[in-house]
OpenMM code with the backbone's topology and positions (N, CA, C; nanometers):
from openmm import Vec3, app, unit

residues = "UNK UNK UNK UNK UNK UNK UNK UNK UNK UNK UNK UNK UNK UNK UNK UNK UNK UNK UNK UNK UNK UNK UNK UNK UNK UNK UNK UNK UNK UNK UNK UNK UNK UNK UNK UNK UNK UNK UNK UNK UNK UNK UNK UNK UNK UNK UNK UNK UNK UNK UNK UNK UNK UNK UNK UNK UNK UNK UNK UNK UNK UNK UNK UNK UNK UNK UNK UNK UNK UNK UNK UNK UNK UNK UNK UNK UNK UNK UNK UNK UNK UNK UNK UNK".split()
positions = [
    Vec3(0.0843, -0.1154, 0.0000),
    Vec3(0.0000, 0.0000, 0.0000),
    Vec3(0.0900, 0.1233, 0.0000),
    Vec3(0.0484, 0.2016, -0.0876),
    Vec3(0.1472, 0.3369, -0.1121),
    Vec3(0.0657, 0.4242, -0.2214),
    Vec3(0.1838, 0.5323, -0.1730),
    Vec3(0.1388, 0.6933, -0.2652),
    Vec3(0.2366, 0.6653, -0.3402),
    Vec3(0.2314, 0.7043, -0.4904),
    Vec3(0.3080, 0.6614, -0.6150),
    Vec3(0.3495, 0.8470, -0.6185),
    Vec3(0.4829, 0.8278, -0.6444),
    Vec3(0.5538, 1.0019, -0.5758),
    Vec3(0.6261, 0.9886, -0.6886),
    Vec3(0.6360, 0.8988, -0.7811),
    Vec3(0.7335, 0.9326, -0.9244),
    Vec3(0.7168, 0.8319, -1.0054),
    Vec3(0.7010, 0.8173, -1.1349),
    Vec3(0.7037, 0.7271, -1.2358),
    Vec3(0.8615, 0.7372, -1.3211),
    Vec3(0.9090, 0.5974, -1.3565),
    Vec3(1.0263, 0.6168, -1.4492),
    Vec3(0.9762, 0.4710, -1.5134),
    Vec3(1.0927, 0.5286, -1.6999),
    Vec3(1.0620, 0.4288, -1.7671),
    Vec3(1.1536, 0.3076, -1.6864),
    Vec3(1.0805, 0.1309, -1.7259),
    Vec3(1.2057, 0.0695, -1.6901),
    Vec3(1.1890, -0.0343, -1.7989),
    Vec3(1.2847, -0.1647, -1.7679),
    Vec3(1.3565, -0.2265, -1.8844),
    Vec3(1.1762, -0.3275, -1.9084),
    Vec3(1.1304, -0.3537, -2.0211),
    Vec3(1.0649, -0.4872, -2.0152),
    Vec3(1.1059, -0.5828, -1.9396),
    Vec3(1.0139, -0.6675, -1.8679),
    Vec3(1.0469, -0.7684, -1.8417),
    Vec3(0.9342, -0.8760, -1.8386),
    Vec3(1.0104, -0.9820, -1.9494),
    Vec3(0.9058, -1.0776, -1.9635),
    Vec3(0.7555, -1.0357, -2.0712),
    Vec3(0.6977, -1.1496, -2.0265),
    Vec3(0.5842, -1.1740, -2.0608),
    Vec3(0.4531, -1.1361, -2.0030),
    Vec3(0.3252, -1.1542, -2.0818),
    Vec3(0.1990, -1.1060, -2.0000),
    Vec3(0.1761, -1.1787, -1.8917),
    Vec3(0.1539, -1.1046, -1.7702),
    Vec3(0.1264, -1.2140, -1.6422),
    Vec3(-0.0302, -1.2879, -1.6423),
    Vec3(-0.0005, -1.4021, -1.6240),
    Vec3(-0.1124, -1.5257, -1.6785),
    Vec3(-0.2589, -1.5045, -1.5448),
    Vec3(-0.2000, -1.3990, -1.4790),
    Vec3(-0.3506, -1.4170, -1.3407),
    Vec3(-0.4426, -1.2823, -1.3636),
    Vec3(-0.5353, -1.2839, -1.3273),
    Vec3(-0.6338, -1.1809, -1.3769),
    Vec3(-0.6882, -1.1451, -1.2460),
    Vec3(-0.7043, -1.0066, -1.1927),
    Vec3(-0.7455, -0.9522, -1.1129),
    Vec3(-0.8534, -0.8526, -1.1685),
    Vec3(-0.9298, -0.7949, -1.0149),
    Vec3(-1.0643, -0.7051, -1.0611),
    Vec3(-0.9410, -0.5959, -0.9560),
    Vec3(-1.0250, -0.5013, -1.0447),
    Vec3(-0.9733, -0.3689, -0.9707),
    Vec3(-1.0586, -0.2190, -0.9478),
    Vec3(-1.0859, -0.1860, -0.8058),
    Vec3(-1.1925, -0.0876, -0.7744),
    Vec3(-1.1377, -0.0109, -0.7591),
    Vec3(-1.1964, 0.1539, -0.7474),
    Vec3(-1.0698, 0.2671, -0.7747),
    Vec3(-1.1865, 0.3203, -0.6810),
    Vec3(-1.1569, 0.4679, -0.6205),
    Vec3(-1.2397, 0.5622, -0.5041),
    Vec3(-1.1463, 0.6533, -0.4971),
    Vec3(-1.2260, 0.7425, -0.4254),
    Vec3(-1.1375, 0.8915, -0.4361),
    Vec3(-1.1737, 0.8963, -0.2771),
    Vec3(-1.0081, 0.9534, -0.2566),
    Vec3(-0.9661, 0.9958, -0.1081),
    Vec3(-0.9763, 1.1438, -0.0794),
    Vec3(-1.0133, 1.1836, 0.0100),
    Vec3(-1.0158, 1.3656, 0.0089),
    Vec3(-0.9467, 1.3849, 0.1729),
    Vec3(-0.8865, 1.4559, 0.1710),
    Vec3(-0.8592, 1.4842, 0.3343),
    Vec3(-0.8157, 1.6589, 0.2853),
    Vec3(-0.8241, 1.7228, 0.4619),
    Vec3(-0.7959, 1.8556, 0.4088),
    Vec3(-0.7033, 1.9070, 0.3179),
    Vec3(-0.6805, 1.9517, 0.2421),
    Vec3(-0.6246, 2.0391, 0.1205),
    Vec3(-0.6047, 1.8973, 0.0246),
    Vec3(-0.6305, 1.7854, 0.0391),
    Vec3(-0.5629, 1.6608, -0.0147),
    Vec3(-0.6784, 1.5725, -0.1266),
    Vec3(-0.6474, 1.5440, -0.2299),
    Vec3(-0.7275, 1.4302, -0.2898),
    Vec3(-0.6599, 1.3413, -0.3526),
    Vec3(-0.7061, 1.2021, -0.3701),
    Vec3(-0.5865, 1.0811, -0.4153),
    Vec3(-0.7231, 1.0307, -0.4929),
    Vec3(-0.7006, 0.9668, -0.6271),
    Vec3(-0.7248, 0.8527, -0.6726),
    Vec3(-0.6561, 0.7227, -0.5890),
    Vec3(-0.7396, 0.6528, -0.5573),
    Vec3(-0.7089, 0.5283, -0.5091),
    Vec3(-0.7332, 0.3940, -0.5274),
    Vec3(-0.6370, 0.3192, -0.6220),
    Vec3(-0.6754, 0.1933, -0.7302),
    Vec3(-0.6458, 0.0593, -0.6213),
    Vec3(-0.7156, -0.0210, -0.6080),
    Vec3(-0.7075, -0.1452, -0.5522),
    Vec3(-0.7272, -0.2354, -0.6124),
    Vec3(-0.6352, -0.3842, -0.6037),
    Vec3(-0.6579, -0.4648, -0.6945),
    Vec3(-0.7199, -0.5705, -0.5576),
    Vec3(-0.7369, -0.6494, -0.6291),
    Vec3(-0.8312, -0.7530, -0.5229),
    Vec3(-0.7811, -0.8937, -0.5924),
    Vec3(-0.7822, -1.0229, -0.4941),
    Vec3(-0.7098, -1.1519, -0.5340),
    Vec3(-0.7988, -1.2000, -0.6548),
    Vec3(-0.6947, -1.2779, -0.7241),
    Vec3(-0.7340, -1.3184, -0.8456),
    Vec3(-0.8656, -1.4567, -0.8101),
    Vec3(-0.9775, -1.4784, -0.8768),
    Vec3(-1.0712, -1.6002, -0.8751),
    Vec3(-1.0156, -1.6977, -0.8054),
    Vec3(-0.8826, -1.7020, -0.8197),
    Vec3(-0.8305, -1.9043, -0.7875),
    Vec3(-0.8144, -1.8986, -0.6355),
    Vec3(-0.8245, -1.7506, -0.6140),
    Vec3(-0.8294, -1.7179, -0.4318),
    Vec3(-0.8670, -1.8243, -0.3750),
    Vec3(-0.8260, -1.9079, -0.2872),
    Vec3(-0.8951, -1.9958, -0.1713),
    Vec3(-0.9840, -1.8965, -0.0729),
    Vec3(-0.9575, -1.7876, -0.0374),
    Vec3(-1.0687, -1.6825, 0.0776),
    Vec3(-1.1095, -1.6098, -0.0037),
    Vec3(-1.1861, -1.5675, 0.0326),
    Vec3(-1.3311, -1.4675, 0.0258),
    Vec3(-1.2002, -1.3215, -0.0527),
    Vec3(-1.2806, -1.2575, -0.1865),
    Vec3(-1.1615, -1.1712, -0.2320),
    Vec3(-1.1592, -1.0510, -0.1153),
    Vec3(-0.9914, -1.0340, -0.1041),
    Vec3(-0.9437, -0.8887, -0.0378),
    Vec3(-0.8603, -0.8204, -0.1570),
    Vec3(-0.8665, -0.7699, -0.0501),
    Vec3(-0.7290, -0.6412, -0.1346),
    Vec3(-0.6141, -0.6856, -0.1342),
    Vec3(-0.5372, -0.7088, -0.2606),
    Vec3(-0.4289, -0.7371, -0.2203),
    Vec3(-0.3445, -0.5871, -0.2337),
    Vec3(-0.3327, -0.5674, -0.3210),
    Vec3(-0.2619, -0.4284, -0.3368),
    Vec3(-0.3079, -0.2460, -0.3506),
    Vec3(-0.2883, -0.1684, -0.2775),
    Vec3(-0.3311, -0.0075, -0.3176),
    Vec3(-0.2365, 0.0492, -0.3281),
    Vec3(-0.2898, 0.1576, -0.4191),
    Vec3(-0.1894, 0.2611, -0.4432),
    Vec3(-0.2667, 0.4049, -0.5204),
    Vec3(-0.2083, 0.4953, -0.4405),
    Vec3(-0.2921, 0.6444, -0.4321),
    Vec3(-0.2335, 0.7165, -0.5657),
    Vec3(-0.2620, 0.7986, -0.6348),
    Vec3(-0.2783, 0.8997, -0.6947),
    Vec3(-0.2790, 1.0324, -0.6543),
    Vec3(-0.1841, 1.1013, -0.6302),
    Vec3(-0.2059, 1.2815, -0.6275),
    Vec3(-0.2719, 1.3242, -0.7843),
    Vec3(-0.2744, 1.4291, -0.7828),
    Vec3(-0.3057, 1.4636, -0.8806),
    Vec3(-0.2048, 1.4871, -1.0340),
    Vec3(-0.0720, 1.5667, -0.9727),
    Vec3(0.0280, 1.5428, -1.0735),
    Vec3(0.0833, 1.4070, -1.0780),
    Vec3(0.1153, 1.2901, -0.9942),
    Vec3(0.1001, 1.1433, -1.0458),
    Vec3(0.0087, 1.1035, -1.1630),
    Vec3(-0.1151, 1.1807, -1.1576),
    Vec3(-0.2531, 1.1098, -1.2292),
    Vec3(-0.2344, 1.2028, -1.3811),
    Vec3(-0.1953, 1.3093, -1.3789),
    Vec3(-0.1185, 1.3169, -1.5009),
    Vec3(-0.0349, 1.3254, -1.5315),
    Vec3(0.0900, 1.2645, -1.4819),
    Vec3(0.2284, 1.1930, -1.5590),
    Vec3(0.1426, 1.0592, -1.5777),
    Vec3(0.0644, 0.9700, -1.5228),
    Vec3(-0.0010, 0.8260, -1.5415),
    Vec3(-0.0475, 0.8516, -1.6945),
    Vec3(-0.1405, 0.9613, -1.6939),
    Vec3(-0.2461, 0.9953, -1.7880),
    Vec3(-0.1444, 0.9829, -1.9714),
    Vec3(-0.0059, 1.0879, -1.9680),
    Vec3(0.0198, 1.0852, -2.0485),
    Vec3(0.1434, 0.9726, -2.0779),
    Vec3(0.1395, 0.8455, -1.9656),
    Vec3(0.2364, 0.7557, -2.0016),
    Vec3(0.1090, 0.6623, -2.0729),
    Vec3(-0.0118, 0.6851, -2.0142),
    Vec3(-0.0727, 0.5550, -2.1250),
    Vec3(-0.1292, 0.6488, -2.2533),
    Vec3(-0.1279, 0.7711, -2.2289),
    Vec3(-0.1869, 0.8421, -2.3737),
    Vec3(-0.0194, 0.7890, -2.4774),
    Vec3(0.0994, 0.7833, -2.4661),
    Vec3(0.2093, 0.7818, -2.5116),
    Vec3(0.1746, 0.5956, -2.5756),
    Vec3(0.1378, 0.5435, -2.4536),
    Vec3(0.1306, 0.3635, -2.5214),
    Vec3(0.0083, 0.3567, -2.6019),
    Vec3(-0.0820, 0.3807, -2.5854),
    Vec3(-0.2523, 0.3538, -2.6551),
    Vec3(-0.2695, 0.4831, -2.6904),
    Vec3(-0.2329, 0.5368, -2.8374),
    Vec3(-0.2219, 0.6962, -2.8740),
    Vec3(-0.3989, 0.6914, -2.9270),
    Vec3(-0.4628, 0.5836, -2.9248),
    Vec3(-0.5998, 0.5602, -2.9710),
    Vec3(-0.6756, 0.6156, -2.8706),
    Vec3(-0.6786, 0.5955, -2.7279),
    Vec3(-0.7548, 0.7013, -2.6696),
    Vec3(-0.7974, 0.8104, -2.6597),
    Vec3(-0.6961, 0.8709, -2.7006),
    Vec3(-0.7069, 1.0164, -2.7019),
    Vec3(-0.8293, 1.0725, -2.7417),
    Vec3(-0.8653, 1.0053, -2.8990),
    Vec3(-1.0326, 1.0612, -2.9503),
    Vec3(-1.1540, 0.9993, -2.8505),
    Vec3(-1.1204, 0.9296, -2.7952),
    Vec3(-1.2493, 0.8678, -2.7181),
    Vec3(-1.3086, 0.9638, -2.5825),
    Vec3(-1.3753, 0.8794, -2.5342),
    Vec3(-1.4914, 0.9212, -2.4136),
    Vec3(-1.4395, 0.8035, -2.3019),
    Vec3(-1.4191, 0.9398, -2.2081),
    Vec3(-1.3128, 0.8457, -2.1037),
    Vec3(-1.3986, 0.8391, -2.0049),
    Vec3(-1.5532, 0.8190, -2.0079),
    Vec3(-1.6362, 0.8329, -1.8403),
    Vec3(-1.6288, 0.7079, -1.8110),
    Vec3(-1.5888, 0.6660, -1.6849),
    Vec3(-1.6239, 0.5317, -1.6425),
    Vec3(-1.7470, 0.4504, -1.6795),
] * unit.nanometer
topology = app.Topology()
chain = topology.addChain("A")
for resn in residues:
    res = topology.addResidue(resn, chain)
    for name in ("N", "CA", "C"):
        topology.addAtom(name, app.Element.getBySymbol(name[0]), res)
């Protein structure tokens, strides 16, 4: 669980990972403060009931350096309609 405070490119590694997770996102507000906050939750083959396995917050300049590292990979979004 963490606040993501810098993005850098790094080397590939590997292949597509073969497990599939669901992932719920919510917005954090505290005074002067707001975070996007993405959670992934255990994959189906879970033996318990799904949790969280992993979070990680969003400031706002995180959420656009994020924004234009996937506008840079999938340049196809850009024309679309981004409402949840």
């Amino acid at each position: 669980m963490a606040r993501v405070t810098r993005f850098f490119e790094s080397p590939s590694e590997g292949k597509r990972h073969p497990t599939e997770v669901e992932c719920g996102w919510s917005v954090m507000t505290g005074p002067g403060e707001r975070f996007l906050q993405l959670s992934t939750y255990g994959s189906d083959q879970r033996q318990s009931h799904p949790k969280v396995s992993q979070t990680i917050q969003l400031d706002q300049h995180a959420a656009e350096v994020l924004m234009g590292i996937i506008y840079r990979t999938f340049p196809g979004l850009m024309a679309r309609d981004h409402s949840p």
